[in-house]
C-alpha positions as CSV (number, residue, x, y, z in Angstrom):
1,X,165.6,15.6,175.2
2,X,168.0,13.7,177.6
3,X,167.3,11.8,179.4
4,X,165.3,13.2,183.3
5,X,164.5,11.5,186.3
6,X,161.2,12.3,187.6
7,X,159.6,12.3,190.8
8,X,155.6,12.4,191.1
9,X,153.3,12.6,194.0
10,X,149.8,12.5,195.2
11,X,148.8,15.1,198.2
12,X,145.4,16.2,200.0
13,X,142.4,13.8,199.8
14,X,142.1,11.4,197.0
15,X,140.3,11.6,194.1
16,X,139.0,9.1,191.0
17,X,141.5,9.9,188.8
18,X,144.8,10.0,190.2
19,X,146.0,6.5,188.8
20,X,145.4,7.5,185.5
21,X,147.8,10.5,186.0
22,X,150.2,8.4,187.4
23,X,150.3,5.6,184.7
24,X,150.6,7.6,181.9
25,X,153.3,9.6,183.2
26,X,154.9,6.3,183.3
27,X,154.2,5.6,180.2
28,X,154.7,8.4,178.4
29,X,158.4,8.8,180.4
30,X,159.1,5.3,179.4
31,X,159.0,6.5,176.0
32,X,160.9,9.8,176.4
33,X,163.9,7.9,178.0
34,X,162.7,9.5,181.5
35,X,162.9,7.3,184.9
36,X,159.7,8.1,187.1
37,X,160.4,7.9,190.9
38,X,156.7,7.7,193.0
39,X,157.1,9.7,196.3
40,X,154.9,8.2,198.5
41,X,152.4,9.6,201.0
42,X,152.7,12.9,199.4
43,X,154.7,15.7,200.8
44,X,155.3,13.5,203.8
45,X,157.7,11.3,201.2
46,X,160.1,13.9,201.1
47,X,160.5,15.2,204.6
48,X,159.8,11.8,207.1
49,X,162.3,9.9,204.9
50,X,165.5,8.5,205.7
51,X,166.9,7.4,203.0
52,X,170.3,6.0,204.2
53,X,167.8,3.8,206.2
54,X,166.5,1.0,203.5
55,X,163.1,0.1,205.4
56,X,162.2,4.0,205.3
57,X,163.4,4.5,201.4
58,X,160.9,1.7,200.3
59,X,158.1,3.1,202.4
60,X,158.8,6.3,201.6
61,X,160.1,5.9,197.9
62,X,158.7,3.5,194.8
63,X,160.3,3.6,191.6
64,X,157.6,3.0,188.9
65,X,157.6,1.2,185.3
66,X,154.9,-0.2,183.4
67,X,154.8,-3.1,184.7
68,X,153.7,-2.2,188.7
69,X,151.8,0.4,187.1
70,X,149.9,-1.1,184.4
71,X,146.3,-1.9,185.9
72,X,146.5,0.9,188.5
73,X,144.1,3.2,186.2
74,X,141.4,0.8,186.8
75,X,140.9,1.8,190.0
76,X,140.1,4.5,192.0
77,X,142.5,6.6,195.2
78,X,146.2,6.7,194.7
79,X,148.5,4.1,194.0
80,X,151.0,6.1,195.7
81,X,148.9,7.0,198.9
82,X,148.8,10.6,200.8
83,X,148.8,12.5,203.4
84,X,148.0,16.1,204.5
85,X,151.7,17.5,204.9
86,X,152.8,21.4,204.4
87,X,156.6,21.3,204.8
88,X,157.1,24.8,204.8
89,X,154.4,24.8,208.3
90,X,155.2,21.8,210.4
91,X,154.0,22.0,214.1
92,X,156.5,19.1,214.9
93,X,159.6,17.7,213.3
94,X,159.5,14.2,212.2
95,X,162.4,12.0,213.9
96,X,164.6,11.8,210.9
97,X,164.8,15.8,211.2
98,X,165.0,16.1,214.9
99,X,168.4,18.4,216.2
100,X,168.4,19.9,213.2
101,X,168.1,23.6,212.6
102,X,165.4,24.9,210.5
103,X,163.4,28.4,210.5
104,X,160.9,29.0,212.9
105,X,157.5,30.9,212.0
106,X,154.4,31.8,213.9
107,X,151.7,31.2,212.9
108,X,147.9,33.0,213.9
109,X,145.0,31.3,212.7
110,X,141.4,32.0,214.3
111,X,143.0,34.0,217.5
112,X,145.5,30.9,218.0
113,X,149.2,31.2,217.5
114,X,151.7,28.2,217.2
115,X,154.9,27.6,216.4
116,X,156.4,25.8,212.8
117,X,158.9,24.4,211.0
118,X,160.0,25.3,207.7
119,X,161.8,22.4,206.3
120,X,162.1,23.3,202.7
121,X,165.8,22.9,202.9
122,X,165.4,18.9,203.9
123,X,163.0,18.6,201.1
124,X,165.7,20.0,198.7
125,X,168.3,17.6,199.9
126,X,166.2,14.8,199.9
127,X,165.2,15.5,196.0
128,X,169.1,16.2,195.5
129,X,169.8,13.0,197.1
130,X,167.7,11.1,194.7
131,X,168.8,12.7,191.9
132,X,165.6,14.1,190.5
133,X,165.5,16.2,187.5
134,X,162.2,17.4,187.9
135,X,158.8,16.6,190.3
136,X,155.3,16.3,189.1
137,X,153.1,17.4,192.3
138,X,149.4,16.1,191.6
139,X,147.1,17.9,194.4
140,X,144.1,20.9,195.2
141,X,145.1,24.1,196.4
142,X,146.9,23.2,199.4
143,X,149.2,20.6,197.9
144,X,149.6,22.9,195.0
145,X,150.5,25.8,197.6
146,X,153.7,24.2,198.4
147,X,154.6,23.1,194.8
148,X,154.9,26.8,194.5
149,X,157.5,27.3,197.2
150,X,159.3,24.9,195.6
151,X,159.7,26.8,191.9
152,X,160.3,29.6,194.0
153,X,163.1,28.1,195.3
154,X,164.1,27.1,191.8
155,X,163.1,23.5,191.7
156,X,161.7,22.0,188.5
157,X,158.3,21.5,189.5
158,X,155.2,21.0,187.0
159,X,151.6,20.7,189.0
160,X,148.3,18.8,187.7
161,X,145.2,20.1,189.6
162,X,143.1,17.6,191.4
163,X,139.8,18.0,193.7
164,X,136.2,17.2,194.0
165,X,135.8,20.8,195.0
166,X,137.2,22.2,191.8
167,X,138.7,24.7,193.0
168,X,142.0,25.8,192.4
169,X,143.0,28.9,191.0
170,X,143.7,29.3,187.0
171,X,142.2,26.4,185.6
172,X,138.2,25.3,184.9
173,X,138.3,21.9,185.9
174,X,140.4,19.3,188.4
175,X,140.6,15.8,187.9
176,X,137.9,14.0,190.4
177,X,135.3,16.9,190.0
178,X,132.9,15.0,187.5
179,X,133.1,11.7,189.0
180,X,132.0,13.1,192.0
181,X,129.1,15.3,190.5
182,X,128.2,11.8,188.9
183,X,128.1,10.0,192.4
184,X,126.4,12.8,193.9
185,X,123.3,12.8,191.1
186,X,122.9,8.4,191.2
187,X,122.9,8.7,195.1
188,X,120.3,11.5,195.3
189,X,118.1,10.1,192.0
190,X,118.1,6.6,194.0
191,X,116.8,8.7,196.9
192,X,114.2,9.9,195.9
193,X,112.0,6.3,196.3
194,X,113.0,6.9,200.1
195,X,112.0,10.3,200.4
196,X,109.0,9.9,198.7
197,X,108.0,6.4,200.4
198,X,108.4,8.4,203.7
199,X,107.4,11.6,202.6
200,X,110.4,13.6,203.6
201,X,112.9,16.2,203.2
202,X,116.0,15.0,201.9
203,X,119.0,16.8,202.9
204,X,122.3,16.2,201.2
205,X,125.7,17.4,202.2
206,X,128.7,17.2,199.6
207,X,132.6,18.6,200.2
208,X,133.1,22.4,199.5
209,X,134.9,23.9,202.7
210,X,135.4,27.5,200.8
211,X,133.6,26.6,197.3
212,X,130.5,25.8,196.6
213,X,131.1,24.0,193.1
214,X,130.2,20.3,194.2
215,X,127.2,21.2,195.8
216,X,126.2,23.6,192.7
217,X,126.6,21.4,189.9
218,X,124.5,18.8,191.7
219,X,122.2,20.4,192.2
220,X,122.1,22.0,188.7
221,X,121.8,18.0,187.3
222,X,118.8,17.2,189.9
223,X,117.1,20.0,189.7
224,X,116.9,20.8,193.5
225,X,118.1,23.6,195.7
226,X,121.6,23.7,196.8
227,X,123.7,26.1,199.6
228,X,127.2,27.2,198.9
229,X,129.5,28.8,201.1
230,X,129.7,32.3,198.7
231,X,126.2,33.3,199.8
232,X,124.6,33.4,203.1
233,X,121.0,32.4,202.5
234,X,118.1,33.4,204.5
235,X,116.8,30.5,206.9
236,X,113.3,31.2,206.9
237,X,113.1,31.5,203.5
238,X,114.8,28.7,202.9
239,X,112.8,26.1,204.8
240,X,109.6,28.0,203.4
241,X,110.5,26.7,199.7
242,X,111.3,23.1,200.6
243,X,108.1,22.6,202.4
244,X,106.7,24.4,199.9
245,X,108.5,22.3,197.3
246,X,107.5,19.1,199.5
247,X,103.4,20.1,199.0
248,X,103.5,20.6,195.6
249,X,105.2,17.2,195.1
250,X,102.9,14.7,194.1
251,X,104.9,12.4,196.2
252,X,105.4,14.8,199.0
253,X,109.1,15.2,199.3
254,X,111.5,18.0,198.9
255,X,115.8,17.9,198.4
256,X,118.1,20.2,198.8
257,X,122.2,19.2,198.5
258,X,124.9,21.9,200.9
259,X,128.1,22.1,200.6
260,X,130.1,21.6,203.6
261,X,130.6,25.1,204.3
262,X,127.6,26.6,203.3
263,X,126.1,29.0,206.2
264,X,123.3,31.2,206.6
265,X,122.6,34.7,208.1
266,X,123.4,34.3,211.8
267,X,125.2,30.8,211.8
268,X,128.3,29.6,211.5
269,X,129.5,25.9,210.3
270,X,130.8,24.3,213.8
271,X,134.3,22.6,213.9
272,X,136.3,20.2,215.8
273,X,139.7,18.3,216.3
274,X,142.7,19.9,215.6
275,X,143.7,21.3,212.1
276,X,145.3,20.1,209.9
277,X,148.7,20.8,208.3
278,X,146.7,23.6,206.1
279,X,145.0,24.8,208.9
280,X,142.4,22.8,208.8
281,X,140.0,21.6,211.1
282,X,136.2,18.9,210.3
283,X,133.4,20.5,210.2
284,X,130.2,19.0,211.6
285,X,126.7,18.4,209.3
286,X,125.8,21.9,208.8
287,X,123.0,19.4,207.2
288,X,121.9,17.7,210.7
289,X,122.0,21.3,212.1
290,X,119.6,22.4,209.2
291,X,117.4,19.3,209.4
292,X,116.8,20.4,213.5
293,X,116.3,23.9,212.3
294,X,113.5,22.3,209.8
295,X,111.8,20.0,212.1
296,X,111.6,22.9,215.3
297,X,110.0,25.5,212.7
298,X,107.3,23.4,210.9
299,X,107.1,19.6,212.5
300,X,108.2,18.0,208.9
301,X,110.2,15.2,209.4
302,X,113.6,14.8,207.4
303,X,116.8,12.0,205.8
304,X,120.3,13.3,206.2
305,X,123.3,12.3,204.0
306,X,126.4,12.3,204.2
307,X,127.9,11.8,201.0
308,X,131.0,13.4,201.3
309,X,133.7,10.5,200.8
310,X,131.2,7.9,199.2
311,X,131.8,11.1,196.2
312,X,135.8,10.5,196.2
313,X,135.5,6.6,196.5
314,X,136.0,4.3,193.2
315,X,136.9,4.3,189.9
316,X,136.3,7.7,187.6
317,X,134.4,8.4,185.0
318,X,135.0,8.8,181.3
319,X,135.7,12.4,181.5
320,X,137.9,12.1,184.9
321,X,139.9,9.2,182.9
322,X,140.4,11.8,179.9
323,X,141.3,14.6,181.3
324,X,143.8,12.8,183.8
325,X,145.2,10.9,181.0
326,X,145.4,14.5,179.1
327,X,146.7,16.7,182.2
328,X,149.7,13.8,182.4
329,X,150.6,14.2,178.6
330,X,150.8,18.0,179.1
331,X,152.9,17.9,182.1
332,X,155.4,15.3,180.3
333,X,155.3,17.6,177.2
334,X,156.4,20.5,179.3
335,X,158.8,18.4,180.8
336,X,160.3,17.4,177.1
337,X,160.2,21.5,176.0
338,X,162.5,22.3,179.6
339,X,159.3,24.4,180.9
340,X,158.8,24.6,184.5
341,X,156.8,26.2,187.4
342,X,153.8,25.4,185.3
343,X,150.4,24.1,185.8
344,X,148.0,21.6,183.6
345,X,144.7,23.4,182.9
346,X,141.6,23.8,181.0
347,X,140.8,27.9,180.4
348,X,138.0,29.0,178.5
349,X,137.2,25.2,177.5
350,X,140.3,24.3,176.0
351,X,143.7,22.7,177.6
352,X,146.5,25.1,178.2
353,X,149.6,25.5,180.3
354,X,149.3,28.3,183.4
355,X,151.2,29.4,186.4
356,X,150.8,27.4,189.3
357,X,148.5,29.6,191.6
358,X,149.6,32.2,193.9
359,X,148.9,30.5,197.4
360,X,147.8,34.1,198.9
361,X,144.6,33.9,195.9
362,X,143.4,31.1,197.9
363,X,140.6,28.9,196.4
364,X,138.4,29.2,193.4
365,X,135.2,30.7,194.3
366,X,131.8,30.7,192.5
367,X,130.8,34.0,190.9
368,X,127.3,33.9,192.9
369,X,125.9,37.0,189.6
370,X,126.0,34.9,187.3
371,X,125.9,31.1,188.6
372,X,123.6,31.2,191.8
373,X,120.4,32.4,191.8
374,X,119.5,34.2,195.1
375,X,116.3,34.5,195.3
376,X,115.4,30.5,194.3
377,X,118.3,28.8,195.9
378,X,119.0,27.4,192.4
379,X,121.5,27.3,190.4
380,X,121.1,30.1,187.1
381,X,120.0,27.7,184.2
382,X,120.0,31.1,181.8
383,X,122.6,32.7,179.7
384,X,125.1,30.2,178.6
385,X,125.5,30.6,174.8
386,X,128.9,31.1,174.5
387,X,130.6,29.5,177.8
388,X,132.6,26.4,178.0
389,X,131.4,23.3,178.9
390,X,132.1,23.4,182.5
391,X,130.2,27.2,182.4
392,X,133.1,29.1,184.0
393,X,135.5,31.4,182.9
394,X,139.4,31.4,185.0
């Protein structure tokens, strides 16, 4: 192949993981003849930079090699940092793009309209400018969304999916999902001591704005109860079993683990602040809100957690390490065959190549038939001969 010069970034929150990515492509470029260009920040790399301004190319642009890349894999975040940045829906240009004319969209979200910047043709210059063959965009759904708009625009672009939440469109698992799940199980197992010495219920809240995944799988390897945004559960019911749970405990203590968005019939998850570049805006502890729910209908008294970025924080796993290491191989093997507008993934167990996802699908979403019990507020332990390991089907 001749020889490319490829630019790779990190977008969206980090996860355990990403380094890995990132080394390897160096790696594996370095032996393909490629030059790897790190865009730092994320999207925000390629439309805040100035690059005929020195101090703003080496904020905003780090070549790598193997040699400032070596150890990065040892540790956890990104190597190349991040930020939250949709360049296609900017509410304000950044200085460097100020005068200039771009397309103007509105854009409704929740009853609110506002005004933003498409800027797609700044990012294209900017990638021209620095002579990239090809980009590697490493990110969940939202990152993702805009490495779409750029194959559409007929940019080289490969994507490798990454998010606690695992939840992006066409592919079983992203990078940072078991590390988390792993975090999530040693935080709640130490717990229990706690809950029991007080005699409590412990309420756990993970990540999972639109999918309940995170929460799920937790609660599938601690054999507790769990809420996930796909299903609305009923709150009566729901504190009945974990008291009842508490009194049949011969410690007297009871756990359940919620996903961020999880609801139930005749609530909503409360927000604040302003969103984010996705639309985004935080959402408070639907878990504090449940714990007051719990103590006003029975008395019993409760322990919230938070464990929402202790799960993202740190080095990953053995299977976080692999499949990054594995995702990055892919992408650079795509790269060496001239494919583009393609996506790492694992389908039906195994590793494949897929389309990065239609934006307008929007997240992954558990199938609540066959992986969420209803009636228990479990996870379904039951009819799994023939899945793959991570029990879903794309």
């Amino acid at each position: 192949m001749a020889a490319k010069r490829i630019g790779i970034l990190t977008g969206g929150g980090d996860v355990p993981g990403l380094n890995s990515v990132i080394k390897t492509v160096v790696y594996r470029g370095s032996e393909l003849g490629c030059e790897v260009i790190g865009i730092r920040r994320g999207w925000e790399g390629l439309t805040h930079v100035n690059l005929q301004d020195p101090a703003s190319r080496t904020r905003y642009v780090l070549p790598l090699n193997r040699e400032n890349t070596r150890t990065i894999d040892r540790t956890g975040g990104t190597y190349l940092h991040s930020s939250r940045t949709n360049p296609s829906k900017m509410k304000k240009l950044p200085p460097v793009l100020e005068g200039q004319d771009f397309p103007v969209n509105e854009l409704t979200k929740k009853g609110v309209t506002s005004k933003v910047y498409d800027v797609t043709k700044a990012v294209l210059k900017n990638i021209e400018t620095l002579n990239l063959d090809y980009l590697i965009a490493i990110g969940g759904d939202d990152t993702l969304s805009y490495a779409a708009e750029l194959d559409r625009q007929g940019f080289n672009v490969i994507a490798v999916p990454k998010t606690m939440d695992n939840d992006v469109q066409n592919t079983e698992y992203c990078i940072g999902f078991s590390t988390a799940i792993t975090r999530a199980m040693d935080a709640i197992e130490r717990q229990r001591t706690t809950l029991g010495s007080h005699e409590r219920v412990g309420l756990f809240r993970v990540f999972g704005r639109d999918a309940g995944y995170t929460a799920l799988y937790t609660a599938y390897v601690t054999s507790v109860r769990c809420c996930i945004p796909e299903f609305k559960v009923d709150l009566p019911k729901l504190i009945e079993l974990l008291v009842t749970d508490k009194k049949k405990n011969p410690s007297n203590y009871s756990l359940a683990v919620l996903s961020e968005g999880a609801e139930w019939q005749g609530y909503a998850v409360k927000e604040y602040g302003e969103a984010d570049a996705f639309g985004h805006r935080k959402k408070m502890s639907v878990a504090e809100d449940l714990s007051n729910e719990i103590k006003n209908a029975t008395g019993e008294e409760t322990i919230v957690s938070d464990l929402t970025y202790d799960l993202r924080s740190g080095s990953a796993d053995f299977v976080d390490r692999m499949v990054a290491s594995t995702f990055a191989g892919m992408a650079m093997d795509a790269i060496a065959k001239g494919q583009r507008g393609l996506m790492t993934a694992i389908a039906n167990g195994c590793y494949r190549m897929v389309g990065i996802p239609d934006p307008k699908l929007g997240p992954r979403r558990v199938e609540v038939a066959t992986m969420y019990n209803t009636e228990r507020y479990r996870p379904t332990y039951d009819q799994k001969v023939g899945l793959p390991i991570f029990l879903t089907q794309v």
